[in-house]
C-alpha positions as CSV (number, residue, x, y, z in Angstrom):
1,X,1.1,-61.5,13.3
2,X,2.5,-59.9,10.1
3,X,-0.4,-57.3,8.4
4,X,-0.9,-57.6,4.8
5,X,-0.7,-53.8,3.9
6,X,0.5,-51.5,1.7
7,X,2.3,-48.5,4.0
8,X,2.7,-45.3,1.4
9,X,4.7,-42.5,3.2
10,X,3.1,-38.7,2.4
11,X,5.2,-36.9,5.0
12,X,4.8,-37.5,8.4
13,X,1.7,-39.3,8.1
14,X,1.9,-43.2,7.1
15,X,-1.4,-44.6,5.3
16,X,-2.2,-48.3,5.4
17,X,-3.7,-50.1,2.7
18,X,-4.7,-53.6,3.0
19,X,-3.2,-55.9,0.3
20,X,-6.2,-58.1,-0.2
21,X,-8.2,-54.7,-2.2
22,X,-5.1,-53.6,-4.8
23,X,-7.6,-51.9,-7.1
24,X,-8.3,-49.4,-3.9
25,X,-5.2,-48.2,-3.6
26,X,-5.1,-45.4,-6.8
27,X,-8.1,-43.8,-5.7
28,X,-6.5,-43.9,-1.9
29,X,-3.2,-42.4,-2.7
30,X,-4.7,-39.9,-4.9
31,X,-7.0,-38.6,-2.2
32,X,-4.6,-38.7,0.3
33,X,-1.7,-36.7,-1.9
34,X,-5.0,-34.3,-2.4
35,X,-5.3,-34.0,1.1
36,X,-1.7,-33.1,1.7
37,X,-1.4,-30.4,-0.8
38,X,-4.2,-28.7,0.8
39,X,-2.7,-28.6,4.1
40,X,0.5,-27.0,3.0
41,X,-0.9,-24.8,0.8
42,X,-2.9,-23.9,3.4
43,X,0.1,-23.4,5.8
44,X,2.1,-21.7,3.2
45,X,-0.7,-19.1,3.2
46,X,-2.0,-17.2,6.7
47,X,-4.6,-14.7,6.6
48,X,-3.8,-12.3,9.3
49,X,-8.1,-11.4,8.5
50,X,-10.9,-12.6,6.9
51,X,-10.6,-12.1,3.1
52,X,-11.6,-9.6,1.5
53,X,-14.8,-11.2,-0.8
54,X,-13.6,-9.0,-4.2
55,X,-13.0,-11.1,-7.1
56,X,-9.2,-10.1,-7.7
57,X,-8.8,-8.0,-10.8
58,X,-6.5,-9.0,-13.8
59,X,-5.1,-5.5,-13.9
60,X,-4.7,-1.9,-12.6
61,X,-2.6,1.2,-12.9
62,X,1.0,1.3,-13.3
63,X,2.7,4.4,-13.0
64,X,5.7,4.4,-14.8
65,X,8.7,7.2,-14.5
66,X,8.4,11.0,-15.7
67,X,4.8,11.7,-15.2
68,X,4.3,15.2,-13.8
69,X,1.8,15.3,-11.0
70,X,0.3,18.0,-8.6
71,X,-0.5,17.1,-5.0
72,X,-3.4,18.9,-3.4
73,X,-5.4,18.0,0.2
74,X,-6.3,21.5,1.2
75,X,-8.0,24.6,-0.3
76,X,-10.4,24.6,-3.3
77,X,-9.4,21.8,-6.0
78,X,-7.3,23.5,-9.2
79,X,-9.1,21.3,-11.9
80,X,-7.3,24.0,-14.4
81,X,-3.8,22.3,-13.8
82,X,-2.4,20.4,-16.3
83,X,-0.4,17.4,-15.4
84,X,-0.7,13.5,-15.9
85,X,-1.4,13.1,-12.2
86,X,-3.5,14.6,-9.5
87,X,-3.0,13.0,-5.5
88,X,-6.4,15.0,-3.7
89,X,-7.9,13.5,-0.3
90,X,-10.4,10.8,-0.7
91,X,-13.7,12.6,0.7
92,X,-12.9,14.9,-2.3
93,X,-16.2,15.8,-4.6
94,X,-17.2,13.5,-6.9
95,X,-17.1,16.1,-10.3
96,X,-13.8,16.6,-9.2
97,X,-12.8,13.0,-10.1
98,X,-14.7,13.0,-13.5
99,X,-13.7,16.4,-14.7
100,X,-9.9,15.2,-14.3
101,X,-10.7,11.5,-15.9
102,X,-12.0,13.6,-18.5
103,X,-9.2,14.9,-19.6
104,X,-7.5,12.0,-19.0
105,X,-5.8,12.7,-15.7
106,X,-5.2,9.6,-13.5
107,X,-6.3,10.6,-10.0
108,X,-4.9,9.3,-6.5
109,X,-6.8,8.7,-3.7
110,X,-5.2,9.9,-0.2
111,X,-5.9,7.9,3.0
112,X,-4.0,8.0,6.3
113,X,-3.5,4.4,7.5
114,X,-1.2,5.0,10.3
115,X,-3.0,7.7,11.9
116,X,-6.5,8.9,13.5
117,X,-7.7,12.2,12.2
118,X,-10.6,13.3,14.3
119,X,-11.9,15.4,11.7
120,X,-12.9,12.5,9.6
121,X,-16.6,10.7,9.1
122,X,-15.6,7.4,10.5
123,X,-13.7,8.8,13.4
124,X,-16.0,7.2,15.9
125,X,-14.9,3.6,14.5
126,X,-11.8,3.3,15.7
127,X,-11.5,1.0,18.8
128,X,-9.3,3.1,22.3
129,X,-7.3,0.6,22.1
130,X,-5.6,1.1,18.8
131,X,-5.3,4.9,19.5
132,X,-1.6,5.8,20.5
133,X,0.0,8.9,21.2
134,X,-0.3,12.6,19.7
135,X,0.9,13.1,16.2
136,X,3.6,15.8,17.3
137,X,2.5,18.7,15.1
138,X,-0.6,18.1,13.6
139,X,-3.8,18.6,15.7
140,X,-6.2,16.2,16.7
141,X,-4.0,13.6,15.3
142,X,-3.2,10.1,16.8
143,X,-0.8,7.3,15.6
144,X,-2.2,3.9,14.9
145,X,-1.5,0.5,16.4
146,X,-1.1,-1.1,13.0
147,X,-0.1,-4.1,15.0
148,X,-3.7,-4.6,15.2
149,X,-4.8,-5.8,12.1
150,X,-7.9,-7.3,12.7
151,X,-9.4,-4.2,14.6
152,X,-8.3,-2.3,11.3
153,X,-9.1,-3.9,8.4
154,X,-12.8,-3.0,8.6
155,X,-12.1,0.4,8.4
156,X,-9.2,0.4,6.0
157,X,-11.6,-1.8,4.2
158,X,-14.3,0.6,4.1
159,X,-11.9,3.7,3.2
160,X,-10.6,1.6,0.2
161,X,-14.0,0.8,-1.3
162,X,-14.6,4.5,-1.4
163,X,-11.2,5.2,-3.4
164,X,-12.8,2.3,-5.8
165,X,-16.3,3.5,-6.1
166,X,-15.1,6.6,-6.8
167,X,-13.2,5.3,-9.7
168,X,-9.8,6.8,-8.4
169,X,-7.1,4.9,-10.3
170,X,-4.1,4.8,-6.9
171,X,-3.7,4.8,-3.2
172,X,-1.6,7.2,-1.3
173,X,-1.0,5.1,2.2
174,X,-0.3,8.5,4.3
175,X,2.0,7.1,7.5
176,X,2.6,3.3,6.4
177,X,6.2,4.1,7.7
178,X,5.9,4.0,11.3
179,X,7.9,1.6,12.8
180,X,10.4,3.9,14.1
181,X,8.4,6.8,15.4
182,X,7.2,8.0,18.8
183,X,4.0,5.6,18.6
184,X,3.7,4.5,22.2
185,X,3.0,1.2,20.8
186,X,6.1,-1.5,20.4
187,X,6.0,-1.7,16.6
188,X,8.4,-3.7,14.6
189,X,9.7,-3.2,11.6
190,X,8.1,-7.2,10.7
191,X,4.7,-6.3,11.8
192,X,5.0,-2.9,9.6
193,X,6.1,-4.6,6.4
194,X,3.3,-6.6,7.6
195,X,0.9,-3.8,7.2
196,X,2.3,-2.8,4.1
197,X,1.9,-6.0,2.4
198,X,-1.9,-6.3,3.6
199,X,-3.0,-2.9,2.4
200,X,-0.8,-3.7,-0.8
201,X,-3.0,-6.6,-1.2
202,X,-6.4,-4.9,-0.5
203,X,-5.3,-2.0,-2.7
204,X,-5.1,-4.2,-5.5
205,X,-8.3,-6.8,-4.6
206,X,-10.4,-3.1,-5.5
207,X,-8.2,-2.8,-8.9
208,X,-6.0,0.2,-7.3
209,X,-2.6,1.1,-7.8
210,X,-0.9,1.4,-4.3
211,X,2.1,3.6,-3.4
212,X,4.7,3.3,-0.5
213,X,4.8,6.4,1.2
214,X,8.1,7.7,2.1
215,X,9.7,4.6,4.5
216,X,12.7,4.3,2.5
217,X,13.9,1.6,4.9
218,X,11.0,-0.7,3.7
219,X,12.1,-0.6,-0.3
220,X,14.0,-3.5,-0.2
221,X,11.1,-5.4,1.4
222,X,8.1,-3.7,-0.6
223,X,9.7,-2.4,-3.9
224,X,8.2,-5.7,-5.8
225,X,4.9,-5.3,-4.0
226,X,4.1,-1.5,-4.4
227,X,3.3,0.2,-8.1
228,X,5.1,3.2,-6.9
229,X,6.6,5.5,-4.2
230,X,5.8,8.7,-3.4
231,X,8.3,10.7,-1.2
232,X,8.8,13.7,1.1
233,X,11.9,15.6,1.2
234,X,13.7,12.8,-0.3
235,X,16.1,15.7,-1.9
236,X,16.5,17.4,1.4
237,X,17.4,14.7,3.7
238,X,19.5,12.9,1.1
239,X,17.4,9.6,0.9
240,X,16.2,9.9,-2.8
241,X,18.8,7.5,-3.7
242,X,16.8,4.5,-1.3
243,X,14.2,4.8,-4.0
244,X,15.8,3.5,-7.2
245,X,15.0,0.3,-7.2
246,X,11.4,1.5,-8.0
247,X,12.8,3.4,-10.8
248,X,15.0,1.1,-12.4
249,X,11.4,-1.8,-12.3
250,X,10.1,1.0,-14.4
251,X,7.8,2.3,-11.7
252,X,7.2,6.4,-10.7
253,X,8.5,8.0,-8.2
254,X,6.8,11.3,-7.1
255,X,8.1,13.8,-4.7
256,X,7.8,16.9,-3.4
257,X,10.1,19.0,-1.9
258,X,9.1,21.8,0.7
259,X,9.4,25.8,0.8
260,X,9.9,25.9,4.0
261,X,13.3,23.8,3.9
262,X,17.0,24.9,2.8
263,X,16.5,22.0,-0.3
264,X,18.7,23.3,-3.3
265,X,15.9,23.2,-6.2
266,X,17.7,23.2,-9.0
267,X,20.2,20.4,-7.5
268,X,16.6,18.4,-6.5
269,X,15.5,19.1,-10.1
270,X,18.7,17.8,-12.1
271,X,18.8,14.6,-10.0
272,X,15.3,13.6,-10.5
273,X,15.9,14.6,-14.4
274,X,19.0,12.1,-13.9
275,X,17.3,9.2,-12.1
276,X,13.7,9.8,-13.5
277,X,11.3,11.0,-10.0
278,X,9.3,13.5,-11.0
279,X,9.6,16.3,-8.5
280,X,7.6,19.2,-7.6
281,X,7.8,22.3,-4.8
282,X,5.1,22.3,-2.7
283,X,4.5,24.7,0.3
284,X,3.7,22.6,3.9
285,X,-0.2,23.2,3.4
286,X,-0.3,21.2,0.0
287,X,-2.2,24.2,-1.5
288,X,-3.0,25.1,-4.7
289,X,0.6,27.0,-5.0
290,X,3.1,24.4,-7.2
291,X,6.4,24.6,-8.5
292,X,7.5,21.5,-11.4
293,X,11.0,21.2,-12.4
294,X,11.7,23.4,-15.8
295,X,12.1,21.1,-19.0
């Protein structure tokens, strides 16, 4: 026996309508088209975690190229220095902050996401299982498994809302770039970018400027995501250059060269005058002690 319906085709998914209620069938179809665009809006979205329950801000920072900036994680805090930008560690003192916003300084918040420092308050949050091998050189230091996400985000969580309350303006994402290191853990460069993008996207939920840390092999994937970069020895082992597209979307690039290297300083300083990074000397302990490029 031939049914009297109405078969209207949304994907894979026929929906029947009998004939005999025509006045039915708007209110049907509508629903049902509702129902579809949820599912693959859904699907076009994952959530590697739960979200993150800020409302998402409308703006934040937005470094932009030829800021000078001082970069400072150990010793007493120089608030005498005189530059558009101060990086300090995030368990930094509170006056610190407001005697640089005072002036106008725009300060960013440091915060290792690919490594365990066992000299830090939450220490004793991080789960065995995300703890890899030694951080060759630096004591008491462990790389991450940033594979593990969901065993991270509480903590990275936490750390972030710090930066926020705080009122630091930027991130600095200390190791992001580990996906070709000695981690003991099978990372790939997918699940890294990964990382990156999540962190990017908690970064901003607090209203904070994010920077990608060195990892010049990520810029092509990350460049649109990230405010800025900031960069290590990019001079000295030639791979400033990976960083331009940052510079030509108008965003900063700061780096900082070492003492302790053969880097030709004045070479370093006319490039970053030529492609706009704004480059300073620093000595390996991130001191006090700075050196900017002369005008």
């Amino acid at each position: 026996m031939q049914r009297h319906v109405a078969v209207i085709d949304v994907g894979e998914t026929p929906f029947f309508i009998p004939k005999r209620a025509p006045f039915v069938v708007p209110a049907i179809l509508l629903c049902a088209l509702l129902l579809l665009s949820a599912c693959v809006t859904s699907a076009r979205r994952p959530s590697p975690v739960p979200a993150t329950g800020h409302p998402a801000p409308t703006s934040w920072w937005h470094p932009t190229p030829g800021l000078t900036w001082q970069w400072q994680l150990t010793g007493e805090i120089d608030v005498d220095v005189r530059t558009d930008v101060i990086d300090v560690d995030l368990y930094v003192d509170q006056s610190v902050l407001d005697d640089f916003h005072s002036r106008g300084t725009r300060v960013i918040c440091y915060v290792s996401v690919g490594s365990f420092e066992d000299w830090r308050p939450d220490k004793d949050a991080f789960p065995q299982e995300v703890l890899g091998k030694e951080y060759e050189g630096w004591s008491g230091e462990r790389w991450l498994d940033i594979r593990r996400i969901e065993r991270l985000a509480p903590i990275m969580r936490a750390r972030l809302d710090v930066c926020a309350a705080k009122g630091f303006d930027a991130v600095e994402p200390d190791n992001i770039a580990v996906y070709e290191e000695d981690t003991g853990f099978p990372i790939s460069f997918e699940e890294n970018v990964r990382y990156a993008r999540w962190l990017a996207e908690e970064a901003h939920a607090r209203g904070l400027a994010i920077g990608l840390k060195n990892g010049p092999g990520m810029v092509p994937e990350l460049a649109d995501t990230f405010d800025f970069a900031i960069t290590e020895e990019a001079f000295a082992h030639g791979f400033a250059r990976a960083f331009l597209p940052f510079l030509r979307a108008g965003k900063a690039v700061f780096d900082a060269e070492y003492t302790d290297t053969e880097v030709d300083w004045e070479r370093a300083c006319t490039m970053s005058e030529a492609w706009g990074f704004s480059t300073i000397l620093k000595r390996r302990s991130l001191d006090t002690w700075v050196r900017f490029c002369e005008a």
